[in-house]
N, C-alpha and C positions, 0 to 999 in steps of 0.2 A: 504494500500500500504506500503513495508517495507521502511524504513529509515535508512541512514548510516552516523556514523560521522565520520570525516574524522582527524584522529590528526595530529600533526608535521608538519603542512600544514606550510610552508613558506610565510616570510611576502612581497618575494616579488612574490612568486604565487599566493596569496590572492590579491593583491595590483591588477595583471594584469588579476585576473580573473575578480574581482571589475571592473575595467576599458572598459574591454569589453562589460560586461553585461551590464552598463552605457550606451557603444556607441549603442547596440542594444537596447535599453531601456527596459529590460529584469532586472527583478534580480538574484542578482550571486549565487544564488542558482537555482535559469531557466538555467542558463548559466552552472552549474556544471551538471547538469543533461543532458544538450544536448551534452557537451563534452562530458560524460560518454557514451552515447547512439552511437555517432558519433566514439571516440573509439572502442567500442565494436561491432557494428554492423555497419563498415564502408558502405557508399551509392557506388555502382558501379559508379563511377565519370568516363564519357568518355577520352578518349583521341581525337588528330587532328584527327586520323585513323577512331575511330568508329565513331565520327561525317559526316567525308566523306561519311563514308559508309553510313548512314541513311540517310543523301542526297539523295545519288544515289539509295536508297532500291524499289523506285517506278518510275526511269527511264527504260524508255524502251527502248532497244538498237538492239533488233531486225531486224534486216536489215541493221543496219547501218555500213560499211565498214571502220574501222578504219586504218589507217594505219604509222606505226611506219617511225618517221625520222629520220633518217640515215646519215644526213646532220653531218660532222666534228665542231667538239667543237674546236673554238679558245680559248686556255687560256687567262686566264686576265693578262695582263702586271702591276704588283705589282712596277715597277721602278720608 
């Protein structure tokens, strides 16, 4: 598997990479490697949208009659 060094790394990106890897109980060498991999090949992270949508992906709404309300919005009184 190839290998990279990394020079001119700052003492305090080494210091927070250190730290991390710690809190994961990983080494910051586990932890550079995952940042690398997460960098480069970001995971499609949902958003509130696509999680609705996956909710809803196996309701079935077939028949059922929704209907929009129309009912007047009172503003909120901010005074």
């Amino acid at each position: 598997m190839p290998q990279i060094t990394i020079r001119k790394l700052s003492d305090e990106v080494h210091r927070a990479l250190r730290a991390q890897a710690a809190n994961e109980g990983i080494s910051a060498e586990e932890k550079a490697r995952r940042l690398l991999a997460e960098g480069l090949f970001p995971s499609a992270q949902s958003g509130f949208g696509d999680r609705l949508r996956e909710l809803a992906r196996n309701v079935d709404l077939d028949g059922v009659d929704l209907e929009r309300d129309r009912s007047g919005i009172d503003a909120a009184d901010l005074s």
